[in-house]
py3Dmol code that shows the C-alpha trace and the ligand (Angstrom):
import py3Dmol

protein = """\
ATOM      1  CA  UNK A   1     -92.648  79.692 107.882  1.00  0.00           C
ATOM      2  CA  UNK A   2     -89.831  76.902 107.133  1.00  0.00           C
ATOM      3  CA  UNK A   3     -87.341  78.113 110.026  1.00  0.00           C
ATOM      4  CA  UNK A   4     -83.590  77.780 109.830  1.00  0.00           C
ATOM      5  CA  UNK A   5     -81.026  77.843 112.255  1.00  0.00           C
ATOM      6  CA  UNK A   6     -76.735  77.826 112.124  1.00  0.00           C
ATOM      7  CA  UNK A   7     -74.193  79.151 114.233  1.00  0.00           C
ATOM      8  CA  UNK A   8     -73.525  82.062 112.199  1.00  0.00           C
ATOM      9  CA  UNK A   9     -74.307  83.076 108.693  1.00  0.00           C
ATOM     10  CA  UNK A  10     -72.473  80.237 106.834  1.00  0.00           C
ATOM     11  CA  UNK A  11     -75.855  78.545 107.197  1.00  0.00           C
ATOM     12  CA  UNK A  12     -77.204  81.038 104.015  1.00  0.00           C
ATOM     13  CA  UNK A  13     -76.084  78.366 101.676  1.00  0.00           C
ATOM     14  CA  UNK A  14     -78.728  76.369 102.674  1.00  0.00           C
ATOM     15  CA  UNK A  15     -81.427  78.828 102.491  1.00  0.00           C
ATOM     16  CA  UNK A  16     -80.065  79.886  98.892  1.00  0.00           C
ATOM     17  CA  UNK A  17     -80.961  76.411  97.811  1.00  0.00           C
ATOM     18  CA  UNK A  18     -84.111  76.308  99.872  1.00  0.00           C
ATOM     19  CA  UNK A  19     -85.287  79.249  98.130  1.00  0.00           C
ATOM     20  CA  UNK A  20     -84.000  77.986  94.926  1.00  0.00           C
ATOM     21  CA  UNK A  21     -86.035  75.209  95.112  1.00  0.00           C
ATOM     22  CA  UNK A  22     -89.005  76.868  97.114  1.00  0.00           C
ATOM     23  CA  UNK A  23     -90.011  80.067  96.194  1.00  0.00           C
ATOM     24  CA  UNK A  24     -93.229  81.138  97.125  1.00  0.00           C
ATOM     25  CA  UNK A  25     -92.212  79.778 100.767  1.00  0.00           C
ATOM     26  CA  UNK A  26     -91.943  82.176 103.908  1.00  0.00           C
ATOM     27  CA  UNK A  27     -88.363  81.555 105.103  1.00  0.00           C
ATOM     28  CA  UNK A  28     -87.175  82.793 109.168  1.00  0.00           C
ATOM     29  CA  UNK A  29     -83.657  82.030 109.450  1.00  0.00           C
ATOM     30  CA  UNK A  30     -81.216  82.302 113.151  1.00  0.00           C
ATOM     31  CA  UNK A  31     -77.686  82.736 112.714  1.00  0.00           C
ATOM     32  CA  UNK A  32     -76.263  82.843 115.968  1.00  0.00           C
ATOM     33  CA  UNK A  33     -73.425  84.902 115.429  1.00  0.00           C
ATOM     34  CA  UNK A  34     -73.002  85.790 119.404  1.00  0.00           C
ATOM     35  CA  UNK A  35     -71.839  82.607 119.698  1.00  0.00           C
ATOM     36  CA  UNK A  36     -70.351  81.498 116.536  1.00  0.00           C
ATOM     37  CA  UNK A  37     -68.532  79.490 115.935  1.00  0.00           C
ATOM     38  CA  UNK A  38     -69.963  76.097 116.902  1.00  0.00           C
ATOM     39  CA  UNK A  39     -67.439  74.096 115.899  1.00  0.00           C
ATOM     40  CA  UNK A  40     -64.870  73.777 118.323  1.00  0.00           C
ATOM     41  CA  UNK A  41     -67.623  73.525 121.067  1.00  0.00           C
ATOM     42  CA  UNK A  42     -68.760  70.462 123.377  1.00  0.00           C
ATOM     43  CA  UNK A  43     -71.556  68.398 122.860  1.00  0.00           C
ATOM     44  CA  UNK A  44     -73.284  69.597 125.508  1.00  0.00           C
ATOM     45  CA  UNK A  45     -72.483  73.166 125.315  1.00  0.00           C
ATOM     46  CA  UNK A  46     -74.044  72.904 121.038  1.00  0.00           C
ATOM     47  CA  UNK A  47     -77.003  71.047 122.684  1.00  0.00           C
ATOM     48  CA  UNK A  48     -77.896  74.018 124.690  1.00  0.00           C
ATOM     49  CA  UNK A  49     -77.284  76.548 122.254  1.00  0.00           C
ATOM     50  CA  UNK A  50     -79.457  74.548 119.293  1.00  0.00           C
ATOM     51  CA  UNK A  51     -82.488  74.500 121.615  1.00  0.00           C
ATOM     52  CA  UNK A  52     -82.330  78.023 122.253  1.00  0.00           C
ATOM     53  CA  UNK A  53     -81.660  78.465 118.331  1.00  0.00           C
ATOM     54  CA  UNK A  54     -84.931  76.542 117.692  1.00  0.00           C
ATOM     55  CA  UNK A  55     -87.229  78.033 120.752  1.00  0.00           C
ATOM     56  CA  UNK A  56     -85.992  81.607 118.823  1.00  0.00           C
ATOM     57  CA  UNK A  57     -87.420  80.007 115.357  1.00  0.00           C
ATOM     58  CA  UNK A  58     -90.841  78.329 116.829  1.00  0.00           C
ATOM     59  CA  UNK A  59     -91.601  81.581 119.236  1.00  0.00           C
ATOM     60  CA  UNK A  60     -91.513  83.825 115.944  1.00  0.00           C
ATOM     61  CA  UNK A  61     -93.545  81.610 114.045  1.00  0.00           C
ATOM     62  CA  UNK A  62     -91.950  78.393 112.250  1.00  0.00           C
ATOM     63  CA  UNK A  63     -93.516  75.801 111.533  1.00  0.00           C
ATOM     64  CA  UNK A  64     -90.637  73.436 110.173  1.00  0.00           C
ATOM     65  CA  UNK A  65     -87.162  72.845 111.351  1.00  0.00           C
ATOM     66  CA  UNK A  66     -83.954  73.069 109.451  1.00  0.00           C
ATOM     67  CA  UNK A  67     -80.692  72.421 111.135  1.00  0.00           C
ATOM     68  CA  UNK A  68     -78.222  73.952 108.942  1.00  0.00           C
ATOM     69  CA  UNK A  69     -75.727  73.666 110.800  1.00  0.00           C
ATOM     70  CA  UNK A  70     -73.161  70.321 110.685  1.00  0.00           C
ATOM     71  CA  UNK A  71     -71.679  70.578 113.985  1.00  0.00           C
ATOM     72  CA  UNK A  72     -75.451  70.720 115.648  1.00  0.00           C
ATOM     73  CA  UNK A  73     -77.255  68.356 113.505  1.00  0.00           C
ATOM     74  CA  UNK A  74     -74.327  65.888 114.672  1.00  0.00           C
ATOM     75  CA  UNK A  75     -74.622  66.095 118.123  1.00  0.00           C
ATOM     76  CA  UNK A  76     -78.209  68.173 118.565  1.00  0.00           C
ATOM     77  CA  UNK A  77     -80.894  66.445 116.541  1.00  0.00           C
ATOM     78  CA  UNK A  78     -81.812  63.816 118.931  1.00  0.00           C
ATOM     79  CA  UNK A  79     -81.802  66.043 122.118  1.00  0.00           C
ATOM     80  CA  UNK A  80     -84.170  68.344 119.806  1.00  0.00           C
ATOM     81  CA  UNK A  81     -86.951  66.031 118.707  1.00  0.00           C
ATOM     82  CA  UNK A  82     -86.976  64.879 122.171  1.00  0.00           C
ATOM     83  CA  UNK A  83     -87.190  68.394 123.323  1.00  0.00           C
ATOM     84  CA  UNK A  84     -89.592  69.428 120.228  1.00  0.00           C
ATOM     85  CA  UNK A  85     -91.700  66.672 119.400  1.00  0.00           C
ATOM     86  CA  UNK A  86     -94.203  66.866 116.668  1.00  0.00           C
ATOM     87  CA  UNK A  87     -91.984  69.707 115.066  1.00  0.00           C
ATOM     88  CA  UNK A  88     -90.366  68.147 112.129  1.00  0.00           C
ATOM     89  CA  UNK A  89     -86.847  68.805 112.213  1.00  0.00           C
ATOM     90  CA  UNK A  90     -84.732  68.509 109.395  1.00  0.00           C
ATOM     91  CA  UNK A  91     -80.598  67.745 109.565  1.00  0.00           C
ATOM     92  CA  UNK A  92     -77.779  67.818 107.355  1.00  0.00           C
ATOM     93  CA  UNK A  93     -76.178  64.434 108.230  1.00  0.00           C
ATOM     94  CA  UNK A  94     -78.594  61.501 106.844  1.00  0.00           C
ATOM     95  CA  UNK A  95     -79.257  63.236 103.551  1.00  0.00           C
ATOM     96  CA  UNK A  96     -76.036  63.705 102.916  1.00  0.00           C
ATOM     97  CA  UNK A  97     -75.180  59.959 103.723  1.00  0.00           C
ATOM     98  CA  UNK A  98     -77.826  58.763 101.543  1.00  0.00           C
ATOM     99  CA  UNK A  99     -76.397  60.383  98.885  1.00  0.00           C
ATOM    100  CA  UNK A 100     -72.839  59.418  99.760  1.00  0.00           C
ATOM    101  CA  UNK A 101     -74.066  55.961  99.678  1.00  0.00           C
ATOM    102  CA  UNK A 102     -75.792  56.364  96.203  1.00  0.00           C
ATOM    103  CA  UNK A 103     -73.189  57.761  94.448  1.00  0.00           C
ATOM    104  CA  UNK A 104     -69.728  55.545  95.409  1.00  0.00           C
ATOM    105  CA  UNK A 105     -68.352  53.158  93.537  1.00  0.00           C
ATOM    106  CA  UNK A 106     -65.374  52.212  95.201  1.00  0.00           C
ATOM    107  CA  UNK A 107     -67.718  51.978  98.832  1.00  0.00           C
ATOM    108  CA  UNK A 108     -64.708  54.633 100.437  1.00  0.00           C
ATOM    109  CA  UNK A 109     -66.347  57.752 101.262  1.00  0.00           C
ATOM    110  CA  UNK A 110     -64.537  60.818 103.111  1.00  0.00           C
ATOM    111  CA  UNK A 111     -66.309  63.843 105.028  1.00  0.00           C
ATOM    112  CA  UNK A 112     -65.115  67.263 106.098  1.00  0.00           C
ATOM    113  CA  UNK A 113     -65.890  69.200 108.959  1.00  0.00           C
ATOM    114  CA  UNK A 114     -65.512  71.114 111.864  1.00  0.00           C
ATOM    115  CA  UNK A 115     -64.054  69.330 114.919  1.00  0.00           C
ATOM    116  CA  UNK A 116     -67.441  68.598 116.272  1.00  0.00           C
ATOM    117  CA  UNK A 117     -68.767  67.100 113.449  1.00  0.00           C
ATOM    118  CA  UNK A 118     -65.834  65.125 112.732  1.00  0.00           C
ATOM    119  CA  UNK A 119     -64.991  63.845 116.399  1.00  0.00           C
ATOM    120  CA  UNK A 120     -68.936  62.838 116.872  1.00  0.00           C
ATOM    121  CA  UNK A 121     -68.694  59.981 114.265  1.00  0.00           C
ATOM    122  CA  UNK A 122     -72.206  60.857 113.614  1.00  0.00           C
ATOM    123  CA  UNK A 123     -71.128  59.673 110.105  1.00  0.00           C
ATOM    124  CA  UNK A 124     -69.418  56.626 110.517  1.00  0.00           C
ATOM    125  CA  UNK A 125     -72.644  55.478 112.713  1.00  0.00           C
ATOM    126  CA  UNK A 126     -75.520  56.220 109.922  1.00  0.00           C
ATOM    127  CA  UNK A 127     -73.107  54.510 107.719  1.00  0.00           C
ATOM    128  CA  UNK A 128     -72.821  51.716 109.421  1.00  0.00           C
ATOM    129  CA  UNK A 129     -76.467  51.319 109.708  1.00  0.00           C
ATOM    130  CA  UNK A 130     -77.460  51.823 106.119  1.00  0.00           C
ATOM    131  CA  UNK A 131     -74.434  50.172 104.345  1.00  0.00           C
ATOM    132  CA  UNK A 132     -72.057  48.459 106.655  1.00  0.00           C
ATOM    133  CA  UNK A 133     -69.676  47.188 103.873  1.00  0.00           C
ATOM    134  CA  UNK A 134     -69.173  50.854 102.953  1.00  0.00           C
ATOM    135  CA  UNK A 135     -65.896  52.517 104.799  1.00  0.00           C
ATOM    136  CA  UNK A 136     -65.804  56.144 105.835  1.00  0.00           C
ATOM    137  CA  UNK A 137     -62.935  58.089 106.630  1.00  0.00           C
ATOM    138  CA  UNK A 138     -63.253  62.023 108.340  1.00  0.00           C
ATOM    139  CA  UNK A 139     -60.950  65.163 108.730  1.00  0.00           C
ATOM    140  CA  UNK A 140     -61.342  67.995 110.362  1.00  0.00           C
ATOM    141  CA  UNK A 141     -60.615  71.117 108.571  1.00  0.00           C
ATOM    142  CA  UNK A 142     -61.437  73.957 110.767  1.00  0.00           C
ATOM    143  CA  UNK A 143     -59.161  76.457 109.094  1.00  0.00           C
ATOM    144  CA  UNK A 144     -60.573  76.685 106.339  1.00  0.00           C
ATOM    145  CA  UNK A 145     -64.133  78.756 108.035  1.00  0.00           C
ATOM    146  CA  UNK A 146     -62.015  81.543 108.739  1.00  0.00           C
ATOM    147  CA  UNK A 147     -60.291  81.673 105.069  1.00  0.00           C
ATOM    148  CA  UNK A 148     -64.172  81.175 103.799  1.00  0.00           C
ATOM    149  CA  UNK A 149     -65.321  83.859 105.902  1.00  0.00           C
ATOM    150  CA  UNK A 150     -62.470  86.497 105.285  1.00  0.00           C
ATOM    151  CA  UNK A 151     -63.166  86.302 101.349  1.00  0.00           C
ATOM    152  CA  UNK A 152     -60.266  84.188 100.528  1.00  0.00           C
ATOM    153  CA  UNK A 153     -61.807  82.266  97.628  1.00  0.00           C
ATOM    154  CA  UNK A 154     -59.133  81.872  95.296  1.00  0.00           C
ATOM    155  CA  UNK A 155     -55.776  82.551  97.014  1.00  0.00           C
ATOM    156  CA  UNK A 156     -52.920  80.595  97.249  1.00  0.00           C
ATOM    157  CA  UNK A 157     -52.350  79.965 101.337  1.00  0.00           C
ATOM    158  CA  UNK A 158     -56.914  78.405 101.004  1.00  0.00           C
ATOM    159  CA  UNK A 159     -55.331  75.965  98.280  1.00  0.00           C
ATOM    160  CA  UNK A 160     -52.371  75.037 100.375  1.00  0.00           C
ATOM    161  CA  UNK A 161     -54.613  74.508 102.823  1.00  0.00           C
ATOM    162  CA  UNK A 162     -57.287  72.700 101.036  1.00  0.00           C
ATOM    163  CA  UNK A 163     -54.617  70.371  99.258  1.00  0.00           C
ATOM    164  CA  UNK A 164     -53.586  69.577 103.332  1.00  0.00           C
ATOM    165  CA  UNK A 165     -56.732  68.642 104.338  1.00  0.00           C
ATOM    166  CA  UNK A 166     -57.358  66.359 101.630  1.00  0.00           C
ATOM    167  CA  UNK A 167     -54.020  64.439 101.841  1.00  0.00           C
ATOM    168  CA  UNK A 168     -55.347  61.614 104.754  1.00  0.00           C
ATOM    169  CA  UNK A 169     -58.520  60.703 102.659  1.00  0.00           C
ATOM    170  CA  UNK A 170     -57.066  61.127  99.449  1.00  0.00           C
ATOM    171  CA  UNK A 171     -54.772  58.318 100.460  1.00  0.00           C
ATOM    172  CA  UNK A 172     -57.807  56.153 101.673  1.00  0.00           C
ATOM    173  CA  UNK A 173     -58.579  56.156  98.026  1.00  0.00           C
ATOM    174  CA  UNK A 174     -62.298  58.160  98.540  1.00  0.00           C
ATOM    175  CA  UNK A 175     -64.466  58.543  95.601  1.00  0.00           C
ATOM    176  CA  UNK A 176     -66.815  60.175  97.182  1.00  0.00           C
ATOM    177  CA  UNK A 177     -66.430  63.668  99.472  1.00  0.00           C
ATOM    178  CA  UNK A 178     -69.439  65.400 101.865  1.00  0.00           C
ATOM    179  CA  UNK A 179     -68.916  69.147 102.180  1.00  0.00           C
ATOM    180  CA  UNK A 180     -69.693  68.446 106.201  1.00  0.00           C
ATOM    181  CA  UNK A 181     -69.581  72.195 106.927  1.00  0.00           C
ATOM    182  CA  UNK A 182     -71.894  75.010 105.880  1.00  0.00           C
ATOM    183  CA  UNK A 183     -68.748  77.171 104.633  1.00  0.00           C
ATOM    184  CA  UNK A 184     -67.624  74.547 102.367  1.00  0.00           C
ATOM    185  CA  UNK A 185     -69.682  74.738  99.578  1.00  0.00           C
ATOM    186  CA  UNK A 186     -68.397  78.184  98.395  1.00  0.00           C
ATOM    187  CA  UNK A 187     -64.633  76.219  97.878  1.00  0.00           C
ATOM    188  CA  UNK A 188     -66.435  73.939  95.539  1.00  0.00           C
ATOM    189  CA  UNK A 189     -64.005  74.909  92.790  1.00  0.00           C
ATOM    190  CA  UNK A 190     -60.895  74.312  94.565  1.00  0.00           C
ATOM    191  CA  UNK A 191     -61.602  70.906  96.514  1.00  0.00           C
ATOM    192  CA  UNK A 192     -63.052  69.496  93.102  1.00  0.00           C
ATOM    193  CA  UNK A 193     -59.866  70.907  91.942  1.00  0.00           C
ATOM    194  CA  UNK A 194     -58.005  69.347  94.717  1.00  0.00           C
ATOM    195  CA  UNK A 195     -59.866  66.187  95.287  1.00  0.00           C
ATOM    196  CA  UNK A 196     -59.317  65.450  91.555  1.00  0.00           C
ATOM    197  CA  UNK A 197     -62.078  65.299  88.890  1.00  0.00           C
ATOM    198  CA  UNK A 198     -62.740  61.032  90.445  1.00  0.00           C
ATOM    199  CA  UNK A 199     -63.946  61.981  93.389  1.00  0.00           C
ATOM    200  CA  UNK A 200     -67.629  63.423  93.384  1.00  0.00           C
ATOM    201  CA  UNK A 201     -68.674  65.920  95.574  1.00  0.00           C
ATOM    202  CA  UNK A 202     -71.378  65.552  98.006  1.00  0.00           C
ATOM    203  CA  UNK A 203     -73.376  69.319  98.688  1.00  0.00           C
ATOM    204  CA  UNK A 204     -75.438  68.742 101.873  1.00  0.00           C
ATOM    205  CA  UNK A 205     -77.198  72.124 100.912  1.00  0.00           C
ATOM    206  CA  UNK A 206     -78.988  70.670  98.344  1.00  0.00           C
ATOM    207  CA  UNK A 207     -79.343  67.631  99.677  1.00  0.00           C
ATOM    208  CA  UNK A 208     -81.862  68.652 102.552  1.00  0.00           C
ATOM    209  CA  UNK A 209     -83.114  71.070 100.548  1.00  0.00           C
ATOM    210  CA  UNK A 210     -84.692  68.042  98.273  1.00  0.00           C
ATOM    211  CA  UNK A 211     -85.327  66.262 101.154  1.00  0.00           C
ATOM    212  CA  UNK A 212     -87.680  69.369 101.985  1.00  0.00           C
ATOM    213  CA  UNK A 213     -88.620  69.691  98.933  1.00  0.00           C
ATOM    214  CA  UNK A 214     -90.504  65.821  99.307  1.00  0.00           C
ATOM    215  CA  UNK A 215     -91.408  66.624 102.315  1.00  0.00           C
ATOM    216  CA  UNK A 216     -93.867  69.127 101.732  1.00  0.00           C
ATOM    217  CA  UNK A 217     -95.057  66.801  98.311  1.00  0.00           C
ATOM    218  CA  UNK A 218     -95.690  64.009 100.632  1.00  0.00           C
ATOM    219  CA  UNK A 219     -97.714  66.670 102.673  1.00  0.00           C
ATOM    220  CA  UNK A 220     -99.725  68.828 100.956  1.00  0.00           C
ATOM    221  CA  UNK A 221    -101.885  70.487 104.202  1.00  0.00           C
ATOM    222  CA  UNK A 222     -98.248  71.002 105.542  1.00  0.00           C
ATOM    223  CA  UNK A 223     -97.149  72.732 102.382  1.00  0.00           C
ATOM    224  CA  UNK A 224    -100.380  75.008 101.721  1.00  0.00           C
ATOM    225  CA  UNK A 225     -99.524  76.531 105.482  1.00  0.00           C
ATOM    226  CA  UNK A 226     -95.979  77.346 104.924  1.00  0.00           C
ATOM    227  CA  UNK A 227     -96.515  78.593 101.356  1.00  0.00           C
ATOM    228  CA  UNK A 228     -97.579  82.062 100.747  1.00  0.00           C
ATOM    229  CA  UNK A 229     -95.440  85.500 100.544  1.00  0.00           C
ATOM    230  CA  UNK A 230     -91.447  86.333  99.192  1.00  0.00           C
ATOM    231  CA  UNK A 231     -90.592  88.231 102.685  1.00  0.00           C
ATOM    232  CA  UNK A 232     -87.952  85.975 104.962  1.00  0.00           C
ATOM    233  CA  UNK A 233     -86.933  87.391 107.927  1.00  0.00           C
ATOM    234  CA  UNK A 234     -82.780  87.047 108.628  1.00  0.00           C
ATOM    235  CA  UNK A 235     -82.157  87.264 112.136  1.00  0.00           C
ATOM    236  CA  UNK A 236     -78.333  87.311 113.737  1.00  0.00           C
ATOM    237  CA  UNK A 237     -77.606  87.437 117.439  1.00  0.00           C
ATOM    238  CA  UNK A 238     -74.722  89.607 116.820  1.00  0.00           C
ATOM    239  CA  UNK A 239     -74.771  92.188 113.966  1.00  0.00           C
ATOM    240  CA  UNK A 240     -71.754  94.026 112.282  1.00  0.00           C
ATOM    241  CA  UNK A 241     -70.602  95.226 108.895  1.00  0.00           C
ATOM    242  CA  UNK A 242     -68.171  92.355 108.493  1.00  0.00           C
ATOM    243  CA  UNK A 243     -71.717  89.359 109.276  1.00  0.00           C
ATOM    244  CA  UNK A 244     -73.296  91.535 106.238  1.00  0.00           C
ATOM    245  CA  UNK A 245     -70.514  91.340 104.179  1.00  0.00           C
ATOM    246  CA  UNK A 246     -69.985  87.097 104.787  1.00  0.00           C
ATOM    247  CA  UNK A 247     -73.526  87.384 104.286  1.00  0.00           C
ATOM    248  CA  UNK A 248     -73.562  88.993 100.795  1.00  0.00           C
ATOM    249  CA  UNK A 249     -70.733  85.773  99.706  1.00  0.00           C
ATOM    250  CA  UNK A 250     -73.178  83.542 100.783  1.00  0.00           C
ATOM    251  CA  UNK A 251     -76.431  84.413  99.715  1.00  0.00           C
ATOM    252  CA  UNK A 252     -74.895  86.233  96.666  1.00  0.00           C
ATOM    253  CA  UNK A 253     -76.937  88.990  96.955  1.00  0.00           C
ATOM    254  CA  UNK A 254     -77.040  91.798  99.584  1.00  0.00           C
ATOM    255  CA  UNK A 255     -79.025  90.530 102.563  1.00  0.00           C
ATOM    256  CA  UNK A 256     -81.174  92.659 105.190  1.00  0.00           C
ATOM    257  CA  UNK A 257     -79.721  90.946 108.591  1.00  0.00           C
ATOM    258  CA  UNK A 258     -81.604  91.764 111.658  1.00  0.00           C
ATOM    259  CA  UNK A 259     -80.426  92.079 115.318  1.00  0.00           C
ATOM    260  CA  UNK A 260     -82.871  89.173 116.861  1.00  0.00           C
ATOM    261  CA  UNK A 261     -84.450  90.667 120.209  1.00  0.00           C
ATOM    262  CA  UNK A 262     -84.265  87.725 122.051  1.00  0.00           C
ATOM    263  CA  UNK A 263     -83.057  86.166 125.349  1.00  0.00           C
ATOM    264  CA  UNK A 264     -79.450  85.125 123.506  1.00  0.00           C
ATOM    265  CA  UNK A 265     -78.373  88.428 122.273  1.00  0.00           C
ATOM    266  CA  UNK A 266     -79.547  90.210 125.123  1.00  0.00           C
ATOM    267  CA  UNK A 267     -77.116  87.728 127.673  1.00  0.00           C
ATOM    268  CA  UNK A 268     -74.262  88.178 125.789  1.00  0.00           C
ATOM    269  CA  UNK A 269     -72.941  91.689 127.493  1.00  0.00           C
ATOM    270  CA  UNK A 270     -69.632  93.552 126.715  1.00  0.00           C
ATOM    271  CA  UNK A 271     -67.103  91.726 129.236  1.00  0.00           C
ATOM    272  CA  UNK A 272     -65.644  93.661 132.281  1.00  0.00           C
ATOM    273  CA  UNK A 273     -61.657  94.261 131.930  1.00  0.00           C
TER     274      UNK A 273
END
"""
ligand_1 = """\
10
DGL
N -71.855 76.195 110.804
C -70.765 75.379 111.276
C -70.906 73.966 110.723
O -71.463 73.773 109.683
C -69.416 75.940 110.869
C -68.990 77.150 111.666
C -68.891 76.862 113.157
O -67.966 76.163 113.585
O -69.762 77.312 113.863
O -70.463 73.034 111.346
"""
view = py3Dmol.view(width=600, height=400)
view.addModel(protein, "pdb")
view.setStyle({"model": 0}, {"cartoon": {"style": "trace"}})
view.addModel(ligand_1, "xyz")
view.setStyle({"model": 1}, {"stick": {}})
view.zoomTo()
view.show()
C-alpha cells in the first residue's frame, strides 16, 4: 500500500491527486488529528510525532512513504530516512522547488506556510543548492488553516486575510508562489485572485504526486506490489463529526475516517481539571 501521513486531514489533498493519478493503487493514509496541528510545533517535538506517524503506516502494511505534510517534510525527512532506511519516503519540499525553479522567469519565488515550514528555511536551502542565483522570499500564514478548515472558502474576512499575507512577497516582485501548506490548495481561487493572474501557482499536491507517479515507472517490481484493489483505509487519531466534515471539503466526496487503534490515540487521555 502507498502510505500517507499529515497532521490532520488537510493532508487528503494529496491523496485526491494520488488517486487521481493512481487508481488501481491501495492507499493507507494517518491523519493525526490528536495532535493536529503541526504547525506551530518545534522541530523536535514534529520529529517525534512523524516517526510515530510512519511506524503507524509501515506496522499496517505500507510499503511507500508520503509525507504530506509541509511542516514535517521540512524538518522530519532526514531524521526519517535515517530512522527508516530502505523505505522510500517521499516529501513535499524538493518537488515543489523543482517546479518553482522551472517555471520563474523573473528568478523571485515566494512560499507559504505554517510557521514551521516557514521558520525552517528548508526552502531557501534546496534553493540555494539547485539554483543559487534564484531568490526566495517566505511568509507564514497560519490563519488561514483555521478559515480553510471552518468552510470559509469564499468570504470576505479569508480574502482580507489572504490579500495580507501576500502583501511582503508581492512587494518582492514573486512570479512564482508554492502553496507550502496542505490547506492551501482549496484557496486556489482566491490567492490566484490575489496574487494576480503574473504570478503562477505552485500545487505541491500534484507535484509529489508525479513524482510518485515516476517513481513507480522507473520501478516496475515496486509498482506491481503496491498495485491491486480500490479499498484505502483513512485512519485519524482523533475522530469527530467536524474531522468528517473537513474531510468531505477535501477529498470532495464523503470519506469513511477510522479511529486508528494505535499507541498515539490511545496516550492522548481526557485531561484531569
Ligand atoms: N498539515 C500542515 C502543513 O501542511 C498544516 C496544518 C498544521 O499546522 O498541522 O504544514
Amino acid at each position: 500500500m502507498i502510505g500517507v501521513f499529515d497532521s490532520g486531514i488537510g493532508g487528503l489533498t494529496i491523496v485526491r491527486e494520488l488517486l487521481r493519478r493512481l487508481p488501481g493503487f491501495r492507499l493507507i493514509y494517518f491523519g493525526d488529528t490528536a495532535r493536529t496541528p503541526y504547525g506551530t510545533k518545534s522541530p523536535e517535538t514534529i520529529i517525534t510525532y512523524a516517526i510515530e506517524d510512519t511506524k503507524f503506516l509501515l506496522e499496517h502494511g505500507a510499503k511507500i512513504i508520503v509525507i504530506a505534510c509541509h511542516s514535517a517534510s521540512s524538518v522530519a525527512t532526514e531524521a526519517l530516512r535515517e530512522r527508516f532506511p530502505g523505505v522510500p519516503i517521499f516529501e513535499v519540499v524538493t518537488p515543489s522547488v523543482k517546479k518553482a525553479l522551472a517555471v520563474t522567469r523573473k528568478k523571485i519565488i515566494g512560499v507559504i506556510g505554517t510557521r514551521a515550514t516557514i521558520s525552517s528555511g528548508v526552502y531557501q536551502r534546496k534553493v540555494a543548492t539547485l539554483a543559487p542565483e534564484v531568490k526566495v522570499y517566505g511568509n507564514a500564514c497560519p490563519l488561514l488553516v483555521p478559515l480553510v478548515e471552518e468552510g470559509w472558502l469564499k468570504k470576505p474576512e479569508t480574502r482580507r486575510i489572504v490579500k495580507k499575507c501576500l502583501i511582503p512577497l508581492k512587494m518582492r516582485g514573486i512570479d512564482t508562489l508554492v502553496l507550502g501548506c496542505t490547506h492551501y490548495p482549496v484557496l486556489k481561487p482566491i490567492i490566484q485572485a490575489k496574487a494576480g493572474k503574473r504570478v503562477t501557482l505552485v500545487d505541491p499536491a500534484e507535484e509529489v504526486a508525479q513524482e510518485v507517479v515516476q517513481y513507480l515507472e522507473r520501478n516496475p517490481q515496486i509498482r506491481k506490489e503496491l498495485a491491486g484493489g480500490e479499498e484505502h483505509e483513512i485512519y485519524v487519531s482523533d475522530l469527530t463529526e467536524a474531522f468528517e466534515k473537513i474531510a468531505r471539503l477535501f477529498m470532495g466526496r464523503k470519506v469513511l475516517l477510522r479511529k486508528a487503534d494505535c499507541e498515539i490515540a490511545h496516550t492522548i487521555k481526557p485531561g484531569k481539571i
